[in-house]
N, C-alpha and C positions, 0 to 999 in steps of 0.2 A: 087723645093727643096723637097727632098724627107723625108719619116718616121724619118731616122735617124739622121739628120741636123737640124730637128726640135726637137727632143729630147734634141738633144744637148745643142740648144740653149736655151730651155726650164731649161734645167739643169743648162747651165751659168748664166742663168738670174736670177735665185733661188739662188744661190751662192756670188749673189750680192747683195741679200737684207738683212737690216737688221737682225741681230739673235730673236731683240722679235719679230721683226714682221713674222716672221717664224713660231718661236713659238705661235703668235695668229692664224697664218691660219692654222699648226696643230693642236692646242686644239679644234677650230671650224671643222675643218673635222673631227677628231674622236667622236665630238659629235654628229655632225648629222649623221653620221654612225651608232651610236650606236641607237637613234632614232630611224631614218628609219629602222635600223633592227625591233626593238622593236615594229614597229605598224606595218611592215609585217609581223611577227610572230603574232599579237595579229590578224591581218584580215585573213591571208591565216591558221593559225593552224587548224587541224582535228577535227570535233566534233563528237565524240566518241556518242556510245548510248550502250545499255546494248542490247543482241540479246537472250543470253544463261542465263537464273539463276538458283539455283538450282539444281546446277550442280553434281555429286560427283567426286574426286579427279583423278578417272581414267579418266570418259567423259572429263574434263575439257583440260587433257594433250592433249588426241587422238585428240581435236576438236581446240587446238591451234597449235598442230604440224600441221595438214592437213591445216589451212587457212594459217599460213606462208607458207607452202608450196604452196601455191596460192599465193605466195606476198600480202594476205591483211592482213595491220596492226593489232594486237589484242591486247588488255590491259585485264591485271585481276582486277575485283574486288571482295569484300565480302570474303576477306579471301580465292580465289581461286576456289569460287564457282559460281563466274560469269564470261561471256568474252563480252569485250564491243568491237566494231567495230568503222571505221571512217561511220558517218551516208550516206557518199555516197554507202559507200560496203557494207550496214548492210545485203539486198538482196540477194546478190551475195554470202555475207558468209552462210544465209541460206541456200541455194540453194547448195553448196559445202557440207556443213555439213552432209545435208541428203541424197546427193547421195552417201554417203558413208553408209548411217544406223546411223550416230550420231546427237543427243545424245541420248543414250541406256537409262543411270539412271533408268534400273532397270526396265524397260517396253516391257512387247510383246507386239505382236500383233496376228491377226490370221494366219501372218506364221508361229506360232509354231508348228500348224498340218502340215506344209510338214516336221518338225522333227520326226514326228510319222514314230511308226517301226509295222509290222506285229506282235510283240514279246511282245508290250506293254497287260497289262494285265486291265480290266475293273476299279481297283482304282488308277491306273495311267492315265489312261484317265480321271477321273471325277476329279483327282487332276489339271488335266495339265487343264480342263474345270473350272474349280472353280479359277485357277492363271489367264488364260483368262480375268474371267468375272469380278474378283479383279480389274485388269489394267486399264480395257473399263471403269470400272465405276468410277477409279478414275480421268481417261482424260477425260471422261464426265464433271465431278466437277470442272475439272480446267477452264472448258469454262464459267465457271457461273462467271458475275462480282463480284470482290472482293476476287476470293480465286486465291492465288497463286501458290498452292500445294495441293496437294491432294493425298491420300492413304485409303484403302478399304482393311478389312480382312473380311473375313466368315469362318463361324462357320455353316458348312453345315451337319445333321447329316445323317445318312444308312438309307436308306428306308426297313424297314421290313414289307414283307408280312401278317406276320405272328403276328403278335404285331397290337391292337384295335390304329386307328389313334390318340383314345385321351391320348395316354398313350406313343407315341414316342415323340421325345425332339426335342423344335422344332429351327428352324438357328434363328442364331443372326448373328448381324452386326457391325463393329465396323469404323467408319469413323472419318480419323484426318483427318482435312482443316489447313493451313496456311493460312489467311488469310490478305489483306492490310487495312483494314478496319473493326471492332466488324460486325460482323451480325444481324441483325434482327432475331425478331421470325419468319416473313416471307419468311427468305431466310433459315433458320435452318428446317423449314417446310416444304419447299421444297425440300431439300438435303434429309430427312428421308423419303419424301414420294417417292423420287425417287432413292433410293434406294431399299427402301420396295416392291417394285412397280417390279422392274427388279429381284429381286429373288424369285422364288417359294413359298409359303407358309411361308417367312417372313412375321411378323406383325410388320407394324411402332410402336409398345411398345418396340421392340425388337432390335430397331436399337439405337444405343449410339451415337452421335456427338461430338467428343471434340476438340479440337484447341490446336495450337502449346504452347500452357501454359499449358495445362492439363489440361482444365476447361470444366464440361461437358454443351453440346450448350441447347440440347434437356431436362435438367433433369429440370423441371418444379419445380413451388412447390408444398408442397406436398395436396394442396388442389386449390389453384388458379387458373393452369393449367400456369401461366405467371414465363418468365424468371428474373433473379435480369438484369437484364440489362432494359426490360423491365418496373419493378416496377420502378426501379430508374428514367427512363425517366418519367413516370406518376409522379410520386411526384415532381419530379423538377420542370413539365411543371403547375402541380397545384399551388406549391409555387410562380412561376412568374407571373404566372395569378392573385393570391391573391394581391400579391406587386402591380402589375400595376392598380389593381383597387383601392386601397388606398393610393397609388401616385396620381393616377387621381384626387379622392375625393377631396384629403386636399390641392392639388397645386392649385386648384382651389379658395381657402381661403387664403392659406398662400405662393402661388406660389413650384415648384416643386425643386427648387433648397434650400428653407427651409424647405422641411421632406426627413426624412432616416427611410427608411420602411424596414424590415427584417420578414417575414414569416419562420415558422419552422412546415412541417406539417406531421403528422403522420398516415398513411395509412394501411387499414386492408384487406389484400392481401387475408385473410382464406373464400374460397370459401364453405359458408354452406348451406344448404337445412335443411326445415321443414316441417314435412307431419303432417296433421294435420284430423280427419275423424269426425264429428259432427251428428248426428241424431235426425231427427224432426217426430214430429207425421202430419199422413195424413192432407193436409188443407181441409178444404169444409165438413165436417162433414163424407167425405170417410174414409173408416176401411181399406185402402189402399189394395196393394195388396193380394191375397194368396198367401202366401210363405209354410205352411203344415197343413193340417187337418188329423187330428187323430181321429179316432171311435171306441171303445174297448162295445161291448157287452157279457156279460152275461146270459145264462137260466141253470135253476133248476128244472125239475121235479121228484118226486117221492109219496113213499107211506109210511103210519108207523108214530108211537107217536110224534108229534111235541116235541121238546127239546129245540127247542129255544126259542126266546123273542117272542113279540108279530109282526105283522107280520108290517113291513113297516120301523122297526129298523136295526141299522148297523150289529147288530151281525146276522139276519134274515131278510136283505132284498126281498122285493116281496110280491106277493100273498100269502094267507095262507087259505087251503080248509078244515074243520073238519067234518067230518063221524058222520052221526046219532047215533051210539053207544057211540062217544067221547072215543071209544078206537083207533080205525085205520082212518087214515085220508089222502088226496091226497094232497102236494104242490105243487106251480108252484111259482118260483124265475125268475124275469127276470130283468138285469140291462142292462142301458146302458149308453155310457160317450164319447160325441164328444167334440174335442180340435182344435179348428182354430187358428192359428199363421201367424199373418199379419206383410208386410212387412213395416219395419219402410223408410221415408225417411232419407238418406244418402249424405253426402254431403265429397268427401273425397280431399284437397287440397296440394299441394304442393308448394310451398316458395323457390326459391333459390334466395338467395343474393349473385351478383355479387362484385366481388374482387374488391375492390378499393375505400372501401366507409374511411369516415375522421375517425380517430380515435381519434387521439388530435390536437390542433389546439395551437400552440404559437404565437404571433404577437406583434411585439418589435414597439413600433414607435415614433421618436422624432425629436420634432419642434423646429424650430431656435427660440433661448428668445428675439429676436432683432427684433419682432415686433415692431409698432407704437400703438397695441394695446394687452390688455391686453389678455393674452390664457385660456381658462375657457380648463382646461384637463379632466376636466365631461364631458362635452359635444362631446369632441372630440374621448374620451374613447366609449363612449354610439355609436358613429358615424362607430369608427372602429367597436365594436362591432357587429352593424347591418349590415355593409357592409359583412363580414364575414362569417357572419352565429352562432355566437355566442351560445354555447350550456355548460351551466354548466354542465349537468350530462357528459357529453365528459372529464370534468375538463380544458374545454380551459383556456387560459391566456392571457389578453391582457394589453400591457404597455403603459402606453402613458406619455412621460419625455418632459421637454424643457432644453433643450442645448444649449451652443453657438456655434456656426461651426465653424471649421475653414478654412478661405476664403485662396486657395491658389494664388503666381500671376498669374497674365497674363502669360499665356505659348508664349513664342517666337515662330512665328509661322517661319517655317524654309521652306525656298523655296528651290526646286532643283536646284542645282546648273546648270549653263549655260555651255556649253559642251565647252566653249574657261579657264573654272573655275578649270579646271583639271592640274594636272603638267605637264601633254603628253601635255594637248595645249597647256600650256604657254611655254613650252621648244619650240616646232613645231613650233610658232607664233617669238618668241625670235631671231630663227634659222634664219628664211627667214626674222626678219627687217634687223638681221646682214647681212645678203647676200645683202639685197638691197640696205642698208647702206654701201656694200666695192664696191659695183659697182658703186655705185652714184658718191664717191669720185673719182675711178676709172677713173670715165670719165668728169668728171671735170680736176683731173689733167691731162687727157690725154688732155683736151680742152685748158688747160692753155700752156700746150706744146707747142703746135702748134701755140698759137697767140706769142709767146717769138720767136719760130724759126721764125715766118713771120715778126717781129720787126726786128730780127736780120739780116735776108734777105736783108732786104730794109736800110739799114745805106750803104753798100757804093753804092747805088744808088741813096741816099738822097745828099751822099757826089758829088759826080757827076753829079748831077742836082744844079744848082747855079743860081740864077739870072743875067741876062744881065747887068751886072757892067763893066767900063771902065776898058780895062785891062792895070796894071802897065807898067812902062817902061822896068821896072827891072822885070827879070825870079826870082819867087820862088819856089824851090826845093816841088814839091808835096810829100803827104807824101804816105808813102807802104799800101796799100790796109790791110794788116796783123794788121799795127800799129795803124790806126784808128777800126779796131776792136780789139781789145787790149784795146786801149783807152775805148770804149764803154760797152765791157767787166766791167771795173775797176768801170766806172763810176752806171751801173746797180747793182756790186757788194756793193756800200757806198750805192745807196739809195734804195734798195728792194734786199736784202740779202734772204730773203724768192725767191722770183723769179729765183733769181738767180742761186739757189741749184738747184731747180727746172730744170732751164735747162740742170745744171752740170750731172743731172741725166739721163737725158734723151739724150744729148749725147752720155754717158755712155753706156744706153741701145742701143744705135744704133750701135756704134761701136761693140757690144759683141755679 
């Protein structure tokens, strides 16, 4: 029997059955059609991944035209400044991209010297060197973890001969990062110093770091030397520290689930220094060192009436000679005056206080009232207090309340659901009992068929099989083969009407 006799019959047979029951074996095939579609699409779909970001709106076209034209699939995202790939061909689209030279966004490289012309003139070269050295050092930046983006301008200024070096102006730097992630002072440190570091007679004071907010990375404060990102972590990390140790303390008394601790701490970021210079006289009875001796002498000789005082006084110091006539007389003046200047010891110190020390300290803390024993809040005030560090002149604060809490329930603890707990499975599971459930029946009534036709079989064989009885004198007219099943027929039809149909049917399908 060939293709098309079997269609056929396929077709009459369909034609024969009931209208619902049609109707159930189509609702059931368009359902599990629609299914199985459904979980082939959710196993075989592409999983895209991002290849390009950061794109600008020309790269973005040039580098989706060129990979359709490679047939591999692209999707936009970010607003059309990304191209995401199926992750088997994310390679492949690389690799197509840049044998083409994309994506540009705005980068050379050191083919721009084979652009160079004999005709270029000495400030277009140091311009086209200075765009260079901008690019190299922003695709540097991109390779550090966490920045996504990067751009580099300089502020390169003329070297003059002729001008004292401290008196030319010196480059600056200006670095924006896009970044996935805040940075560290660590890693801002590193960007300034690596850039500093790549340009001539830049000084890392001189280089600015700021991020896709505008916020500058590098600008310290103005005594500290620490970023607010920085102090914020210190304080945070102090304040938890506080808490967990007067959690510890009191849960220890009154358990951890009856105190709510809350620290508030206040930090003095102002990095100061004090010089300080004190001086002591020599120990050991030494007149310490000489630091200057001074010696101023005096003389006076001459001849003639003394007119001054008498001789050994201030206005006539010295000798005084008088002449036997007491008219003319010889003097001789001699002073002299040494001044030693010892050196004092000297003791000169310096003091810097590092950024971070407490400034003020608040500390809230309250106990469940639903002890079994009574809360002495003296005692537990004086406890937070020492734990802390406790310093009035600071003007700390420390509070110590009893509250009642409030207990919430029992949280339902909620298990993952079991992968049969899904509507895909219960549908998929639903599917196949129906399929198992119309074949089952299927072959039952095929089984019941077949033992009706082998009943029906065997009646005029049963009729024809008789026991060894005397036979009459008199001929009785046997009956037609036709009318004992007829008969048997009638009689199957009064007592199993169900069977009956049964076989009516499947005649039916035989003949068709």
């Amino acid at each position: 029997m060939n293709l098309p006799i079997q269609l056929s019959d396929i077709a009459q047979k369909w034609k024969q059955q009931e209208p619902k029951w049609r109707t159930r074996v189509i609702v059931i095939a368009a359902i599990s059609l629609l299914v199985m579609s459904f979980l082939l699409y959710i196993a075989f779909r592409p999983n895209y991944i991002t290849v390009f970001h950061g794109l600008s709106l020309e790269d973005a076209a040039a580098i989706t035209s060129e990979l359709q034209a490679k047939r591999i699939s692209t999707r936009l995202e970010n607003a059309g400044t990304a191209i995401a790939v199926p992750r088997k061909q994310a390679d492949q689209a690389r690799l197509e991209a840049a044998a083409v030279g994309l994506p540009r966004t705005g980068r050379v490289g050191y083919d721009l010297f084979n652009k160079s012309s004999f005709s270029m003139t000495e400030s277009e070269r140091a311009l086209q060197q200075q765009l260079l050295l901008e690019q190299e050092l922003a695709l540097t930046l991109e390779k550090i973890a966490g920045i996504r983006d990067a751009e580099v301008k300089l502020a390169l200024p003329k070297e003059n001969i002729f001008l004292d070096p401290k008196r030319q102006t010196q480059p600056t730097a200006s670095v924006w990062v896009n970044s996935t992630q805040p940075l560290d002072s660590s890693q801002v440190n590193g960007v300034v110093h690596l850039v500093s570091r790549a340009v001539p007679n830049l000084l890392p004071e001189n280089v600015t770091v700021i991020d896709a907010e505008g916020r500058v990375l590098n600008a310290s404060s103005e005594h500290s030397g620490m970023s607010f990102t920085e102090q914020q972590t210190r304080q945070q990390a102090l304040q938890l520290e506080l808490e967990r140790s007067i959690n510890t303390l009191l849960g220890q008394i009154f358990g951890e689930e009856n105190v709510a601790v809350r620290v508030v701490a206040e930090l003095d970021f102002d990095q100061r220094s004090t010089k300080s210079v004190r001086f002591f006289a020599p120990q050991g009875g030494d007149n310490g060192l000489v630091r200057q001796i001074e010696e101023l002498s005096d003389y006076y000789s001459g001849e003639g009436n003394s007119t001054g005082g008498p001789s050994g006084t201030d206005s006539n110091p010295g000798e005084q000679y008088l002449s036997p006539a007491g008219q003319h007389s010889s003097s001789v003046a001699e002073k002299r005056q040494r001044t030693i200047a010892y050196e004092l010891d000297e003791i000169r110190e310096t003091i810097t206080y590092a950024p971070g020390a407490i400034k003020r300290l608040s500390v809230s803390v309250i106990v469940n009232d639903v002890m079994d024993f009574p809360i002495d809040t003296a005692k537990v005030q004086a406890a937070v207090e020492a734990a802390v560090g406790y310093d009035a002149d600071r003007d700390d604060i420390v509070s110590v309340q009893t509250m009642s809490f409030h207990r919430p329930e029992e949280p339902v603890v909620v298990t993952a659901p079991a992968w049969y707990d899904s509507w895909i499975a219960r549908i998929g599971i639903g599917l196949v009992l129906l399929i198992a459930l119309f074949l089952l029946v299927r072959r039952m009534v095929r089984r019941r068929q077949l033992v009706l036709m082998q009943e029906l079989q065997s009646v005029p064989v049963a009729a024809t099989v008789e026991p060894d009885v005397a036979e009459p004198e008199f001929e009785v007219p046997q009956e037609d083969e036709t009318e004992r099943l007829r008969k048997h027929l009638e009689k199957l039809a009064r007592q199993k009407p169900d069977d009956f149909a049964v076989l009516v049917r499947a005649w039916l399908d035989e003949e068709s």
